[in-house]
ROMINU-273509 format. One record per residue (C-alpha): x, z, y; residue in three letters. Coordinates in pm, whole numbers. Example, Ala and Ser with C-alpha at 12.3 -4.5 7.8 and 13.67 -1.06 7.14 Angstrom:
<kolmars>
KOLMAR        X        Z        Y   type
KOLMAR     1230      780     -450    ALA
KOLMAR     1367      714     -106    SER
</kolmars>
This chain:
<kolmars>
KOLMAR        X        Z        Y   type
KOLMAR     3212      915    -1026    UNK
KOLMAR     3090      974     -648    UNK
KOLMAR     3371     1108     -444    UNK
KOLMAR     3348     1232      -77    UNK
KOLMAR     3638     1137      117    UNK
KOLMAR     3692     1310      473    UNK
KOLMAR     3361     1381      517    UNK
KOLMAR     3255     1597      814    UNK
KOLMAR     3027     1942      795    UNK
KOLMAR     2705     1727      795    UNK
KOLMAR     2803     1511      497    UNK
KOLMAR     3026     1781      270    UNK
KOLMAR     2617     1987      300    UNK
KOLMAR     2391     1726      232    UNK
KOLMAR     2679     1611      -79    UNK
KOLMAR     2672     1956     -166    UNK
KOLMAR     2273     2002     -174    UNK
KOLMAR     2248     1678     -366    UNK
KOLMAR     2448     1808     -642    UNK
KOLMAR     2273     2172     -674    UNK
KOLMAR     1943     1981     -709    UNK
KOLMAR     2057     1758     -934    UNK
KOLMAR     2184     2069    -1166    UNK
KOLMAR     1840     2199    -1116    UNK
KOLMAR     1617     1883    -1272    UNK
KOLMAR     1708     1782    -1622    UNK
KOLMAR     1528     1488    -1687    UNK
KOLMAR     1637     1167    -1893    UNK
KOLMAR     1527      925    -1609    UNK
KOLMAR     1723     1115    -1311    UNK
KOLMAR     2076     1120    -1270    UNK
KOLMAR     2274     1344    -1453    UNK
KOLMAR     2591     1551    -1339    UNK
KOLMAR     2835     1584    -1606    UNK
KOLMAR     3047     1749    -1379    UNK
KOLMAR     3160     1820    -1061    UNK
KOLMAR     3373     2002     -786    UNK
KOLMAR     3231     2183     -457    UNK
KOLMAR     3558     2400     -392    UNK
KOLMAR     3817     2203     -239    UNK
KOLMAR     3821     1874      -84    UNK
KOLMAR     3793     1584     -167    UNK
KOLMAR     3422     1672     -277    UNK
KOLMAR     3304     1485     -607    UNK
KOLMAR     3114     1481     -939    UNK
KOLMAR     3064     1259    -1228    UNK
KOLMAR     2756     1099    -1374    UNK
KOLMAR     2694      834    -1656    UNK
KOLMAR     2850      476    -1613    UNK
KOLMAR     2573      203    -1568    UNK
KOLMAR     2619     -130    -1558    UNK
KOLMAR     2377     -206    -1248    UNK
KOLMAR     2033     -157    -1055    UNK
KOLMAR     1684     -205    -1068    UNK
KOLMAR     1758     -455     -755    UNK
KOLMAR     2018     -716    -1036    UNK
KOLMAR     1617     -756    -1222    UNK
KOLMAR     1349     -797     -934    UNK
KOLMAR     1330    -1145     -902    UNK
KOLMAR     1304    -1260    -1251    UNK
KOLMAR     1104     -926    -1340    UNK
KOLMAR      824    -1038    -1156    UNK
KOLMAR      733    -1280    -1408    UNK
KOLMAR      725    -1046    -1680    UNK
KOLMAR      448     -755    -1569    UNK
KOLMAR      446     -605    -1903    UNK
KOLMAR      833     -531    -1853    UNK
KOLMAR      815     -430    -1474    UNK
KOLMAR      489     -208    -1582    UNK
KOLMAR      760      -18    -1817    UNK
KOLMAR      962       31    -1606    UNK
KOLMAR      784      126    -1309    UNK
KOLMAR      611      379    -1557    UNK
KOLMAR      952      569    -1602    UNK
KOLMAR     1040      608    -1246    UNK
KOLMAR      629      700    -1186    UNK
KOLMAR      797      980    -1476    UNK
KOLMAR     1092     1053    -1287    UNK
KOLMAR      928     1124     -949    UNK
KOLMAR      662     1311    -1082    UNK
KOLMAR      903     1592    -1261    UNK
KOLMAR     1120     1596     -955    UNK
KOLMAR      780     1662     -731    UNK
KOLMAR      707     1942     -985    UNK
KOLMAR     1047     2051     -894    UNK
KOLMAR      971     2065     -530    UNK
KOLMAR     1260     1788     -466    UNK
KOLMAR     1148     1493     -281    UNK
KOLMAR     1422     1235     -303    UNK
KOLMAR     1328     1041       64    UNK
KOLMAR     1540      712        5    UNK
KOLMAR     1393      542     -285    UNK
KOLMAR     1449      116     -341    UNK
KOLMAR     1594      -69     -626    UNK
KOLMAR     1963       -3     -581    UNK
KOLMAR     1886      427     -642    UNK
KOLMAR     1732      319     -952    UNK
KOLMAR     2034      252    -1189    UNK
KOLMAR     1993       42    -1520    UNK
KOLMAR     2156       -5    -1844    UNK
KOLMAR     1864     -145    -1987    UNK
KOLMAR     1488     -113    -1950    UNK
KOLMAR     1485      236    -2124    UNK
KOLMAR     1810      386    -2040    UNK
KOLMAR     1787      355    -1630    UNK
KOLMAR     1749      678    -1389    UNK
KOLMAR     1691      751    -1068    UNK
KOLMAR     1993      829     -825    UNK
KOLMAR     2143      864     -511    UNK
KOLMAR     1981     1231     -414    UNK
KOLMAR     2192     1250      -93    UNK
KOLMAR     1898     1233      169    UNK
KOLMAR     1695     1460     -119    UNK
KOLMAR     1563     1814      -36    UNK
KOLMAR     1331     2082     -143    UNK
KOLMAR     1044     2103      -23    UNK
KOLMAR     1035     2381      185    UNK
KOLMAR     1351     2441      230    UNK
KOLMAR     1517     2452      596    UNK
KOLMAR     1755     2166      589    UNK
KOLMAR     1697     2037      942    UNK
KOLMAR     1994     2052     1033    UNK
KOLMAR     2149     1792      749    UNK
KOLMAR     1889     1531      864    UNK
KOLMAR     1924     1488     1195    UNK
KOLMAR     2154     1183     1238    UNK
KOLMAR     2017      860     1207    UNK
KOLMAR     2191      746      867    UNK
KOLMAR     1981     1059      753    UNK
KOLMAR     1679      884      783    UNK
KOLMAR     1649      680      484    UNK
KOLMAR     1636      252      462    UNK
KOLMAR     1431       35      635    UNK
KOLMAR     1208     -107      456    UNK
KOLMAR     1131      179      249    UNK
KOLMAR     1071      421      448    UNK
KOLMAR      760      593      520    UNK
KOLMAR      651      560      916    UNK
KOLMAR      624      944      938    UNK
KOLMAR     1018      935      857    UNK
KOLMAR     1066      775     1150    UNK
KOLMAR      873     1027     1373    UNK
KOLMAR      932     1347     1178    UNK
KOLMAR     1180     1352      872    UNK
KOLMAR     1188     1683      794    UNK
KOLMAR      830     1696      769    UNK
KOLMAR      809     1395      538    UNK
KOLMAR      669     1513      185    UNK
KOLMAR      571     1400     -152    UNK
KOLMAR      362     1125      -11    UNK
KOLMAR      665      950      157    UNK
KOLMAR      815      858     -192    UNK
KOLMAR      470      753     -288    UNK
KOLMAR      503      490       -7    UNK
KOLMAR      854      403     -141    UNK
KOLMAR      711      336     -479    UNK
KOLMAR      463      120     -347    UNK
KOLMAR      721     -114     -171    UNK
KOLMAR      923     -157     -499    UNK
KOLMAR      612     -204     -725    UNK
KOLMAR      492     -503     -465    UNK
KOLMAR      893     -578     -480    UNK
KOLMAR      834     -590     -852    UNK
KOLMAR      522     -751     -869    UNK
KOLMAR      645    -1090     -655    UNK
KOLMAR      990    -1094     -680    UNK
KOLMAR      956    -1034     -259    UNK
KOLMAR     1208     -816      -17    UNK
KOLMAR     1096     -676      270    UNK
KOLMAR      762     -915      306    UNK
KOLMAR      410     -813      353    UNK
KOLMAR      287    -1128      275    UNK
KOLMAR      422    -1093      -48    UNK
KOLMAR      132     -858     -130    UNK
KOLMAR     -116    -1109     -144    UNK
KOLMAR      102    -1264     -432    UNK
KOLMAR       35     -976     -664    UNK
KOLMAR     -225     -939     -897    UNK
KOLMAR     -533     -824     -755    UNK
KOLMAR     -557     -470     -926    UNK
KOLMAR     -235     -395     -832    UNK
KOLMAR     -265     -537     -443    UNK
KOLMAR     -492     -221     -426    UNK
KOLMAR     -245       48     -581    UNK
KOLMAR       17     -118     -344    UNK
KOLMAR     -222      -65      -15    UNK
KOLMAR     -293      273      -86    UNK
KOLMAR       39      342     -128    UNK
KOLMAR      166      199      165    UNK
KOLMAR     -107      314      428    UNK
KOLMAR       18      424      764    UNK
KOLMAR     -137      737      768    UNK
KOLMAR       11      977      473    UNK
KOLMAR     -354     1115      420    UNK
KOLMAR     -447      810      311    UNK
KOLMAR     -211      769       15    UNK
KOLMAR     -241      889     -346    UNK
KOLMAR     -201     1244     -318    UNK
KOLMAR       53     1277     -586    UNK
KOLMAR      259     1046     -804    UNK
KOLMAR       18     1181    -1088    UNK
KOLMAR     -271     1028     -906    UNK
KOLMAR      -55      721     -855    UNK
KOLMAR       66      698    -1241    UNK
KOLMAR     -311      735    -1317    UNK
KOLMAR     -440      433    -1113    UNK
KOLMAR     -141      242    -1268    UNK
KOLMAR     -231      318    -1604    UNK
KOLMAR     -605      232    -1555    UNK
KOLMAR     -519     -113    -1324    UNK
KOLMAR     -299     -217    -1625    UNK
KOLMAR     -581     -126    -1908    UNK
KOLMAR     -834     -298    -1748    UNK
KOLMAR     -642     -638    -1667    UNK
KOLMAR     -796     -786    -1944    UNK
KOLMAR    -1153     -633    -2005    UNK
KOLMAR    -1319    -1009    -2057    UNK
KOLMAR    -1656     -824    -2140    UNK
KOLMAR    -1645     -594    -1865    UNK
KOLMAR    -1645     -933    -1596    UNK
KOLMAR    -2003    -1088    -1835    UNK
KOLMAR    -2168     -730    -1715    UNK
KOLMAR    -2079     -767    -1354    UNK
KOLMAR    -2199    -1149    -1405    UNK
KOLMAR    -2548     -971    -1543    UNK
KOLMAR    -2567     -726    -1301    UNK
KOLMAR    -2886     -749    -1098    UNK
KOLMAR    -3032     -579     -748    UNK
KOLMAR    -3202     -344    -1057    UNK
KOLMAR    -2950     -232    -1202    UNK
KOLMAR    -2692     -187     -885    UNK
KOLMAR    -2915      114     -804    UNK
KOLMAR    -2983      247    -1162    UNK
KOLMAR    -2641      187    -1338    UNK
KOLMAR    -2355      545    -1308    UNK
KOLMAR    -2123      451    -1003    UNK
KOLMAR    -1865      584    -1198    UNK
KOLMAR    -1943      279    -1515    UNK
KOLMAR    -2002       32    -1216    UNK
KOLMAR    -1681      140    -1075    UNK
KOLMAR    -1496       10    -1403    UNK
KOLMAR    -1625     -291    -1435    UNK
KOLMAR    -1500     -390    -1073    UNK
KOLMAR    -1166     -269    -1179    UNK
KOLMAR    -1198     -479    -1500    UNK
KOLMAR    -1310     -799    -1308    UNK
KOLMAR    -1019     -774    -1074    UNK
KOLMAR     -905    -1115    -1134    UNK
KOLMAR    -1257    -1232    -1067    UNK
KOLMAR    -1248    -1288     -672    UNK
KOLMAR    -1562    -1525     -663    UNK
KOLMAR    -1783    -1298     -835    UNK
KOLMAR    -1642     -976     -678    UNK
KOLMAR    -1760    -1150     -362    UNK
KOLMAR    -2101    -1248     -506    UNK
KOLMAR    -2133     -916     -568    UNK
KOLMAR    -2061     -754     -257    UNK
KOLMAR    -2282     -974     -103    UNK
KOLMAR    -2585     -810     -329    UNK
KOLMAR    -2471     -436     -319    UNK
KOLMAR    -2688     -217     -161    UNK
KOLMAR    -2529      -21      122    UNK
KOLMAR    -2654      341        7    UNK
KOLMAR    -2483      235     -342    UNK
KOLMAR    -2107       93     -150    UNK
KOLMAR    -2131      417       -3    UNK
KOLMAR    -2173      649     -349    UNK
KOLMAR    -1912      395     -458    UNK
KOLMAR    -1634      457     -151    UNK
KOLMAR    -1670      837     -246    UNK
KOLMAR    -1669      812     -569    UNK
KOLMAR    -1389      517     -642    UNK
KOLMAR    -1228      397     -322    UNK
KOLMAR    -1006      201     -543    UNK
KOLMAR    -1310       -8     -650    UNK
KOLMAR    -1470      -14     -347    UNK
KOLMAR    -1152     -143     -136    UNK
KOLMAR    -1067     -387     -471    UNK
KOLMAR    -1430     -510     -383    UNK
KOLMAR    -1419     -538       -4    UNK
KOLMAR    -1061     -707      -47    UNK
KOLMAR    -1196     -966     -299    UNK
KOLMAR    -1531    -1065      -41    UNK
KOLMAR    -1307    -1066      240    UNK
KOLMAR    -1073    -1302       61    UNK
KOLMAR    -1314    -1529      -69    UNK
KOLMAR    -1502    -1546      202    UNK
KOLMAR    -1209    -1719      409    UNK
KOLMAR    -1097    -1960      152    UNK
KOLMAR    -1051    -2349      282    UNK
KOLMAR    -1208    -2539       -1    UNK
KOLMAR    -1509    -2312        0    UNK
KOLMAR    -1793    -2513      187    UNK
KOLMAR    -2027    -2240      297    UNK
KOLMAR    -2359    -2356      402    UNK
KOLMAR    -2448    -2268      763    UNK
KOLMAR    -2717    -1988      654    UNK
KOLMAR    -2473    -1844      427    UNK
KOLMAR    -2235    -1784      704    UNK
KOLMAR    -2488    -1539      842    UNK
KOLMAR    -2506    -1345      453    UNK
KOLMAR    -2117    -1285      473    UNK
KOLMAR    -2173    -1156      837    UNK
KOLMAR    -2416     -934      738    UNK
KOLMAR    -2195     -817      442    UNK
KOLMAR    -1906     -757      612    UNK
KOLMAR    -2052     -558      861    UNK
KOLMAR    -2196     -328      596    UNK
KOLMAR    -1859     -322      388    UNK
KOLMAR    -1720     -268      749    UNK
KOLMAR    -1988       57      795    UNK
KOLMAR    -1905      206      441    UNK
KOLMAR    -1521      270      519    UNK
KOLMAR    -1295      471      724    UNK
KOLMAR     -977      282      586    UNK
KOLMAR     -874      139      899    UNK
KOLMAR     -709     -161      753    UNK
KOLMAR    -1079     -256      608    UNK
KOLMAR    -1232     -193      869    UNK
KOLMAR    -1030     -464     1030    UNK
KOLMAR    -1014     -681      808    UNK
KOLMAR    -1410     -717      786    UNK
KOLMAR    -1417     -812     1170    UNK
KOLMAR    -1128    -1066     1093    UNK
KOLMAR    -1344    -1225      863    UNK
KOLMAR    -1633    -1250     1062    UNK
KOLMAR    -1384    -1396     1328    UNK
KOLMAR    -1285    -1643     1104    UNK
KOLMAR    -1605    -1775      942    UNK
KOLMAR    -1758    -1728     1290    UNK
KOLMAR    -1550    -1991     1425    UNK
KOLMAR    -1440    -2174     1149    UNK
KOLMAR    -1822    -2278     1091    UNK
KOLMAR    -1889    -2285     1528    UNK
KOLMAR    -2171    -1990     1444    UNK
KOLMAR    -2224    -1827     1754    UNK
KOLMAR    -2430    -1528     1621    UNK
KOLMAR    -2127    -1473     1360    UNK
KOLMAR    -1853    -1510     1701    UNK
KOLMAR    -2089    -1273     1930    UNK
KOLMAR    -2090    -1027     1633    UNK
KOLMAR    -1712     -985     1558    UNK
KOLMAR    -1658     -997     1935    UNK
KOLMAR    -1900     -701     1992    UNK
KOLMAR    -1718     -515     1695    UNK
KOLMAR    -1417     -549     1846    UNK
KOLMAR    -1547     -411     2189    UNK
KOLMAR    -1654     -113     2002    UNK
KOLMAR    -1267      -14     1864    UNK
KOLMAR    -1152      260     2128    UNK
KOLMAR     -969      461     1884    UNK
KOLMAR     -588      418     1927    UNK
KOLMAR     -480      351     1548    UNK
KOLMAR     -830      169     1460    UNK
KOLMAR     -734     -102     1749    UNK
KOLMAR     -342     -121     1628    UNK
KOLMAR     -481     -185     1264    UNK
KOLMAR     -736     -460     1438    UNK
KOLMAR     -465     -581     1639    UNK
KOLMAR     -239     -617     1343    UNK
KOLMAR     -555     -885     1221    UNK
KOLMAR     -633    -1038     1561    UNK
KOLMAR     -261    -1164     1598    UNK
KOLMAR     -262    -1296     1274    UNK
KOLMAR     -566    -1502     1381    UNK
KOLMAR     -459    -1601     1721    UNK
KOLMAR     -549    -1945     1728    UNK
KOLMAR     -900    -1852     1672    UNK
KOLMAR     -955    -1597     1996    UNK
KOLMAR     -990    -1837     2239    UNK
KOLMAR    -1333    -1916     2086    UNK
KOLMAR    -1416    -1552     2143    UNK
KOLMAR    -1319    -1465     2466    UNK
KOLMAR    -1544    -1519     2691    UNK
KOLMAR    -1799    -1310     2486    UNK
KOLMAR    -1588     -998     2484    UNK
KOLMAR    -1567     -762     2778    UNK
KOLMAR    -1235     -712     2882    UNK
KOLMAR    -1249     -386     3100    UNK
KOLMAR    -1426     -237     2798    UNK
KOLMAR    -1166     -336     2508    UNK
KOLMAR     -883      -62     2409    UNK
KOLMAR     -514     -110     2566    UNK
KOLMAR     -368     -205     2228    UNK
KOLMAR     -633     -541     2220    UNK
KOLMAR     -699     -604     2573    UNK
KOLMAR     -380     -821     2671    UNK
KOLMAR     -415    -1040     2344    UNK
KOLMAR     -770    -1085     2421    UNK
KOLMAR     -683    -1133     2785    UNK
KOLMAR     -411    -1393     2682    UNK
KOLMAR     -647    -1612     2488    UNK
KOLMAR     -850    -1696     2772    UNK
KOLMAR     -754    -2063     2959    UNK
KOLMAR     -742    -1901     3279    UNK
KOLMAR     -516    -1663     3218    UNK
KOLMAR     -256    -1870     3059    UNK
</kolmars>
């Protein structure tokens, strides 16, 4: 039973909208009201009893994926019946996901919920109207009435990588997952909305397929076959699914990234951006790896691949990431044509959320700057990256 005790105007509304919406979805995997009283105080309604959360199972759910891909199936479900219902819920995380057991959990805790459309400024604008930290989406910070569908998409994708590793609140936790799903998780967490699945259909889709093709053994022998031939003969669309199938192979995804031809990554960006950012992910991780002993030549190759990976994208957190592994081959390996290209890239950022994204990467590799400095222009960098840049110089420390 939820009960609102001397609640203000603000609060009596937004308790009253979240029970009208909830009469208006009837769904097994959303809360249900089994009744409920809107006349005279104190405010209240009655649901099912459940026993916990989604949040009691995250840590040891994140060694059983078949499980978590269950359940993260029924809230995918959920979300995308109240999205047909115009109701985006706008506070989504583990503990609004109540369990009794793996099939009989729902999705709860509509308070911060509205209809799209619907002119409920007014019941937003205090700061515990907001949502969590955490979880929420960065346009809900900036504009919450204007967040839509796309800001529960980003939700979802903090409580699948939440799922996935067993992580709260941790970034770094992505790399942990499994490499198919480190690229649902990305795309679902982008900073610009645009750049998100477009709907939690789309999202349940990629899911689906990431999951299927986890195991596709024969799919990884064709990519192992695949030749400069048949990269530019071979459907994107059948090339495209047998990166997704080889996502567990990072060496070979990087061997072939090396080898794609650059009209091709482009057809494949369009086509699959999934594949093509599982690919560019895989290079750029391999590529860094300490017990890899790159010859001196071959330092140049990954150069020249990252800058055409780098070339084929507009995801800004690619694009960054291909200069911070130039950086860091550059000067891991002292090769100064490697150094003088990522320092030249990163003269050429000027665009405001290009150089946070970069910046976001140069921080994280700090300790290598100082190897760079000197070759980048200072008066010519963007605001965001001049005073790192400026900081890794001797003289000015």
């Amino acid at each position: 039973m939820k009960i609102l005790i001397h609640g203000d105007n603000e609060s009596k509304a937004r308790f009253s909208r979240e029970v009208r919406l909830l009469l208006g979805m009837q769904h097994p995997r959303i809360i249900r009201i089994i009744d409920h009283n809107l006349e005279t105080d104190p405010l209240w309604f009655v649901m099912p009893l459940y026993q916990g959360s989604l949040r009691d199972h995250c840590l040891q759910l994140s060694t059983q994926p078949e499980r978590f891909g269950r359940i993260f199936e029924h809230m995918l479900e959920a979300m995308e019946y109240a999205h047909a219902h115009r109701v985006i819920h706008r506070d989504l995380k583990p503990e609004n996901v109540l369990m009794n057991t793996d099939e009989y959990l729902a999705i709860a805790d509509f308070g911060l919920a509205r209809r799209i459309g619907a002119d409920t400024t007014r019941k937003t604008v205090s700061q515990q109207g907001f949502g969590t930290i955490g979880y929420m989406a960065p346009e809900q910070y900036i504009d919450v009435y204007h967040a839509d569908e796309r800001a529960d998409i980003y939700a979802l994708g903090i409580i699948l990588r939440e799922l996935c590793t067993g992580a709260i609140h941790s970034w770094l936790a992505r790399e942990q997952a499994p490499v198919g799903l480190q690229i649902i998780i990305s795309r679902c967490t982008q900073t610009r909305r645009e750049d998100r699945y477009e709907s939690v259909a789309a999202l349940k889709a990629a899911f689906r397929t990431m999951q299927a093709r986890a195991a596709d053994v024969q799919a990884v022998q064709r990519i192992r076959d695949l030749d400069l031939n048949l990269l530019r003969t071979l459907q994107i669309d059948r090339i495209a699914n047998l990166i997704a199938s080889a996502a567990s192979e990072r060496k070979l995804l990087h061997d072939l990234a090396v080898k794609f031809p650059e009209d091709r990554l482009r057809e494949l960006n369009i086509s699959s951006p999934e594949a093509f950012n599982l690919l560019a992910t895989e290079f750029a991780t391999e590529s860094v790896q300490p017990e890899q002993w790159w010859s001196f030549e071959y330092i140049d190759v990954i150069c020249v691949a990252a800058q055409k990976l780098h070339r084929c994208t507009r995801d800004l957190e690619l694009r960054a990431r291909m200069i911070g592994t130039i950086l860091q081959t550059g000067v891991d390996y002292n090769r100064y044509s490697s150094m003088q290209s990522a320092a030249d890239m990163i003269e050429a950022v000027q665009d405001d959320r290009e150089a946070l994204a970069l910046l976001n990467v140069l921080q994280s590799l700090s300790g290598l700057l100082p190897a760079i400095a000197d070759r980048v222009r200072t008066d010519r960098l963007n605001q965001h990256i001049r005073a790192l840049i400026a900081l890794s110089r001797p003289d000015e420390n």
